[in-house]
C-alpha positions in Angstrom: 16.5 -31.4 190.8 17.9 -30.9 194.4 18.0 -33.7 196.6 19.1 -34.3 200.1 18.7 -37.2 203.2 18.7 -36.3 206.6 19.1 -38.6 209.6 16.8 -37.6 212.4 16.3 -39.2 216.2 12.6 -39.4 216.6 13.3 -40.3 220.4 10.6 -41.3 222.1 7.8 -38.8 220.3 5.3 -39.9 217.8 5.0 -36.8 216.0 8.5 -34.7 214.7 8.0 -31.8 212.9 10.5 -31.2 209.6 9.4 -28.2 208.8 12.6 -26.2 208.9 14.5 -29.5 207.2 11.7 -28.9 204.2 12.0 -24.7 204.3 15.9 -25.2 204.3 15.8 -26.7 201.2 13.3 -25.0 199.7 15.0 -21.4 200.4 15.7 -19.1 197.8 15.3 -21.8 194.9 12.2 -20.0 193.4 9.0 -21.9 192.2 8.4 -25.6 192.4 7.5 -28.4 194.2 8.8 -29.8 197.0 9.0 -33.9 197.4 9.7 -35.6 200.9 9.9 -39.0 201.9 10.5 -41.8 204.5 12.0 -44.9 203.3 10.6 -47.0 206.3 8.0 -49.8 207.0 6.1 -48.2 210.4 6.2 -43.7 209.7 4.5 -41.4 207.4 4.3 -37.7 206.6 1.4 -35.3 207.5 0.5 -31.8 207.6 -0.9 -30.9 210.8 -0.9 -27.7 213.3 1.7 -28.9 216.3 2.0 -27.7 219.8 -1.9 -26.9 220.7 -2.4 -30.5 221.6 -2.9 -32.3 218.4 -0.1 -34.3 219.1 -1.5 -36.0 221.7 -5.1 -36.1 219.4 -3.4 -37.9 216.7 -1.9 -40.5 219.5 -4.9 -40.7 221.0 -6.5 -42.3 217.5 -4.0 -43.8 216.3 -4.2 -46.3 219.6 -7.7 -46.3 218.6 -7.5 -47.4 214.8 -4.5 -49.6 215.7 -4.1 -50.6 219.4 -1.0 -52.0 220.3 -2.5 -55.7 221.2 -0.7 -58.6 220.8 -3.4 -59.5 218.0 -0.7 -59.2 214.9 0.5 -61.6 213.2 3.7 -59.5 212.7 4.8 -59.8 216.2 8.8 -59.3 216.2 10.0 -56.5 218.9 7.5 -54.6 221.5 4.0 -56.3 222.2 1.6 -54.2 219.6 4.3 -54.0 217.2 2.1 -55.3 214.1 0.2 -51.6 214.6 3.1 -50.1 213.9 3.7 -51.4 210.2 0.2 -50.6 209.5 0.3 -47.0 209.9 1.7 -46.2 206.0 -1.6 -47.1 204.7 -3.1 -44.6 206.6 -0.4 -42.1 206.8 1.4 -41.6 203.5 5.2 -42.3 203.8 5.4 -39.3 201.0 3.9 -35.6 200.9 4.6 -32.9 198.5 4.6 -29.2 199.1 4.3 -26.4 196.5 7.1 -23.9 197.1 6.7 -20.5 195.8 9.2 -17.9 195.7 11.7 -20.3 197.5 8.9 -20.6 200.5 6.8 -23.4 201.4 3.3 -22.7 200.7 1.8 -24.2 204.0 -1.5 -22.4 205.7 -1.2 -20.8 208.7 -0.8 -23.3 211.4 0.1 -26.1 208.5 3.6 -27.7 210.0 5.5 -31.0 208.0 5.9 -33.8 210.5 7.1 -37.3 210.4 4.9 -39.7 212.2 6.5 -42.9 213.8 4.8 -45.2 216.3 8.1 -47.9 216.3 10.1 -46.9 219.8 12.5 -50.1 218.8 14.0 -47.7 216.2 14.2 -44.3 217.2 16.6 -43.4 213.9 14.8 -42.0 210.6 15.8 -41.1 207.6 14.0 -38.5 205.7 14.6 -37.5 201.6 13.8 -34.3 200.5 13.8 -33.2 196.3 13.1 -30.3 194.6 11.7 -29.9 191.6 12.3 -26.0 190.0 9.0 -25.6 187.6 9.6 -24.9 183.9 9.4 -21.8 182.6 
């Protein structure tokens, strides 16, 4: 098994796509499965078409499922903060990918992002494995 962490900056964007991090990896190691995930309390990982404006659908229901209120209990850093540490159970902080032929098997549009509402920590880490299948 393969393995690797990345550090990204998330800046001040909800959605970062790790496609190429996940294709890097994958490349030229044949058939398997690809693992990723995000050690942290307030992101997840998706599969989602970027860049046609479902960014900016996604942020648009997340502030409707969780609106940043000061209604949490868990209230440390920016007002609405509690919203944040609620995403995971929504948005799995793990995905895996097939890989075949040392290529991600995504559809068409399909891209590997990182979601993160939390703008108090703009600094994500990201683990990638990969698992060869048995022959």
């Amino acid at each position: 098994m393969e393995t690797r962490e990345i550090e990204l900056e998330t800046g001040e964007l909800l959605v970062t796509d790790v496609t190429a991090h996940a294709a890097e990896l994958a490349l030229g190691r044949g058939d398997g499965l690809l693992h990723l995930f995000t050690p942290h309390a307030t992101a997840g990982l998706g599969l989602m078409e970027t860049g046609s404006g479902s960014e900016h659908d996604l942020a648009a229901a997340v502030e409707r499922l969780l609106p940043r209120t000061a209604d949490y209990r868990h209230r440390h850093g920016r007002p609405g903060h509690g919203a944040d540490h609620l995403l995971p159970l929504f948005v799995s902080p793990s995905l895996v990918v097939s890989v075949l032929g040392g290529e991600l098997r995504l559809g068409t549009w399909q891209r590997i992002v990182l979601i993160d509402p939390n703008r108090d920590n703009r600094r994500r880490r990201l683990q990638l494995s990969f698992l060869a299948a048995q022959r």
